[in-house]
Structure formats: structure tokens, C-alpha cells
C-alpha positions as CSV (number, residue, x, y, z in Angstrom):
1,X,-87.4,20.2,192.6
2,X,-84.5,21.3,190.3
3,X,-81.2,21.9,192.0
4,X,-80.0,25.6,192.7
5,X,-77.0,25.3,190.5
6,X,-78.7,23.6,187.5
7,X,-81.2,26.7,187.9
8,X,-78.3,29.7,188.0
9,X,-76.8,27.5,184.9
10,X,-80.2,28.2,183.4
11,X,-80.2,31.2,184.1
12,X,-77.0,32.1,182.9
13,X,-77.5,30.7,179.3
14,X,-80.5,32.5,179.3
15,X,-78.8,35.9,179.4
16,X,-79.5,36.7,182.9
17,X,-76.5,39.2,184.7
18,X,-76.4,37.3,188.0
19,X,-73.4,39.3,188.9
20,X,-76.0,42.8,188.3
21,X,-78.5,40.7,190.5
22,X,-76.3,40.0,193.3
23,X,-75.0,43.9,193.1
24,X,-78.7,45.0,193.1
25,X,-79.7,42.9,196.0
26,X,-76.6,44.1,198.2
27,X,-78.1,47.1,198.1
28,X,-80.6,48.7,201.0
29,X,-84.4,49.5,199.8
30,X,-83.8,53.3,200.0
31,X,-80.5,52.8,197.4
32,X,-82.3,50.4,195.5
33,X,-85.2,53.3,195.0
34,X,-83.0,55.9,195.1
35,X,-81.5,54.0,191.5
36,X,-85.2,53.4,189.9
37,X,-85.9,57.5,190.3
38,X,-82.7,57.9,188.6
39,X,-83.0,55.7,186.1
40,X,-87.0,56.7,185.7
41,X,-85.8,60.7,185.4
42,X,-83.5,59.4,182.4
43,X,-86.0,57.4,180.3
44,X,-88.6,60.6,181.0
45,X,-85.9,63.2,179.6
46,X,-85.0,60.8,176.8
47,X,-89.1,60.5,175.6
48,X,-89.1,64.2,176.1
49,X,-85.7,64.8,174.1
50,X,-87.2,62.1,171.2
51,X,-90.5,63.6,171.2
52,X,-88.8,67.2,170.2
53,X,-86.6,65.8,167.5
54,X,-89.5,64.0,166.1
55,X,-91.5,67.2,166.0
56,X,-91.4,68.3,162.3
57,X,-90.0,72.2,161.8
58,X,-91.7,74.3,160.1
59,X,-90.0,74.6,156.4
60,X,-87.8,77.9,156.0
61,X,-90.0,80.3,153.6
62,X,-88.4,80.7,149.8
63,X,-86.1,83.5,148.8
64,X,-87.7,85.2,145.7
């Protein structure tokens, strides 16, 4: 079985924000939820706000 602090070294070099971890965890279920619906409102308004600059405009009609 590896050791805990070879692992967290591991885990470290492997780009892993065990500081972020350690926050997260402190926190109770409902905060912890409370932070996912937040962060899950954001992504949804930002794939909303994409989809409308992606949407092509129609072209202005010619001046004649």
C-alpha cells in the first residue's frame, strides 16, 4: 500500500489543488450544493450567451 504522503506528492505533480480540495471538503453538503447550482447556472448562461453570438445575423440589405 503506498504511503499517504508519497500519494499527496503524486498528486501534487499531477496538478491536483489540494488546498481547493481541503476548502471544498470543509464545507457542509448544503454549501457544497448550494456552489454546484451556482456554478451549473453560469456554464447554462454561458452556452446560452455562446449559442447567440454564434447565431449568424441576417446581412443588412444594399443601399441602391
Amino acid at each position: 500500500m503506498e504511503q499517504p504522503d508519497n500519494a499527496l506528492e503524486k498528486a501534487r505533480r499531477a496538478g491536483i489543488d489540494l488546498d481547493l480540495l481541503d476548502s471544498n471538503l470543509a464545507l457542509t453538503y448544503e454549501q457544497r450544493v448550494l456552489r454546484h447550482e451556482s456554478a451549473l447556472e453560469l456554464v447554462l448562461a454561458l452556452r446560452e450567451a455562446g449559442a447567440v453570438y454564434e447565431t449568424p445575423t441576417p446581412a443588412a440589405p444594399e443601399i441602391r
